[in-house]
C-alpha positions as CSV (number, residue, x, y, z in Angstrom):
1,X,-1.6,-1.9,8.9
2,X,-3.7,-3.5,11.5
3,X,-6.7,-4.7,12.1
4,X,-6.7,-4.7,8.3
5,X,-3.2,-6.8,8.0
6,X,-1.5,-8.8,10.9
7,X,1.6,-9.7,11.2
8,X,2.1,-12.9,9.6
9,X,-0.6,-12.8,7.0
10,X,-0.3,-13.7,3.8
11,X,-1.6,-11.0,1.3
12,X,-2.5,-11.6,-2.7
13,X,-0.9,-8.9,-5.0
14,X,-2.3,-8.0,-8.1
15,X,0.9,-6.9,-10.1
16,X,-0.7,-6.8,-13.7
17,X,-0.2,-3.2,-14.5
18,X,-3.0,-2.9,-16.8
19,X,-5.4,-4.7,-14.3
20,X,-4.6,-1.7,-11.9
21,X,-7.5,0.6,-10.9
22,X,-6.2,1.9,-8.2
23,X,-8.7,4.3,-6.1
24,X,-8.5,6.5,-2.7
25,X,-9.4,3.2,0.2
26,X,-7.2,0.8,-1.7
27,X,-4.2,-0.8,-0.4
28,X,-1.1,-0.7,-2.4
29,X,2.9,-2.2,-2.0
30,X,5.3,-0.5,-3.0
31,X,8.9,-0.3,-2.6
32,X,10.2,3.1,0.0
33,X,14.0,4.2,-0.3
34,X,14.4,4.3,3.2
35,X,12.0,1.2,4.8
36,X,12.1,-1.0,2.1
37,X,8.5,-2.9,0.8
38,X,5.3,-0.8,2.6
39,X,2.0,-1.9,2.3
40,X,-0.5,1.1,2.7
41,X,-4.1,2.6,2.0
42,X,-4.4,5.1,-0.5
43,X,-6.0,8.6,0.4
44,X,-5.2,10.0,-2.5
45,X,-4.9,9.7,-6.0
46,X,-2.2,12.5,-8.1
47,X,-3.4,11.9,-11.5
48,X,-1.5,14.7,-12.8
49,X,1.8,13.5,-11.0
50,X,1.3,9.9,-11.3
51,X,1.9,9.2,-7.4
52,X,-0.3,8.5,-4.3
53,X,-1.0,10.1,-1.2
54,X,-1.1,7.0,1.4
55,X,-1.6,6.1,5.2
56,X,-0.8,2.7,7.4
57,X,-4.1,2.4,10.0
58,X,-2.6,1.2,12.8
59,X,-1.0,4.0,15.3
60,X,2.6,3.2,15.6
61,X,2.1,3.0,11.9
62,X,4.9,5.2,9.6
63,X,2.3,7.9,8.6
64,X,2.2,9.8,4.8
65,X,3.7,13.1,6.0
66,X,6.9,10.6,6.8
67,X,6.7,8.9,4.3
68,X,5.9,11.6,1.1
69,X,4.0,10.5,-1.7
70,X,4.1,6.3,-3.7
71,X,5.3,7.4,-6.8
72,X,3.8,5.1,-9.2
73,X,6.8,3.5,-10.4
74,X,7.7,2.0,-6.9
75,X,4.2,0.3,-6.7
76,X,4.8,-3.2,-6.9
77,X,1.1,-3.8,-7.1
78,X,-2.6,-3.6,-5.4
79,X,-3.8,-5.7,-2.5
80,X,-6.0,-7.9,-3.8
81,X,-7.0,-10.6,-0.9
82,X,-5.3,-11.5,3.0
83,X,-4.9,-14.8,4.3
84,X,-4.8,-15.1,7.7
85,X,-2.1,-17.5,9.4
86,X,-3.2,-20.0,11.8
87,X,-1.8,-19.3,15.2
């Protein structure tokens, strides 16, 4: 997901469920059948279906049409704070 998240960084995840408010512009991990632990910004939120509609910003970036929609189950949690390595 660069800029927002470099390869290497360290990111914070808020994995109290009942802390979660998790809105359209957040960034979420969840875990994907097929490529493992994503980290991606929500577009949308499903109330009804209890899922998210979600997008990576960089361009080689695995887009939501691939992907299909975060069920909430497989979130692992919401990206609180990055820490960028020293390089």
């Amino acid at each position: 997901m660069e800029p927002s998240y470099r390869s290497g960084d360290y990111v914070l995840v808020g994995t109290a469920r009942w802390l979660w408010r998790i809105r359209p512009g957040d960034a979420i991990v969840f875990r994907h059948p097929q490529y493992g632990v994503l980290i991606k910004r929500v577009l949308v939120e499903e109330k009804a279906e209890r899922r998210y509609t979600v997008e990576g910003t960089h361009a080689d970036s695995t887009t939501g049409d691939d992907l299909g929609p975060a069920a909430f189950a497989s979130v692992i949690g919401r990206a609180l704070r990055t820490f960028s390595r020293q390089r």
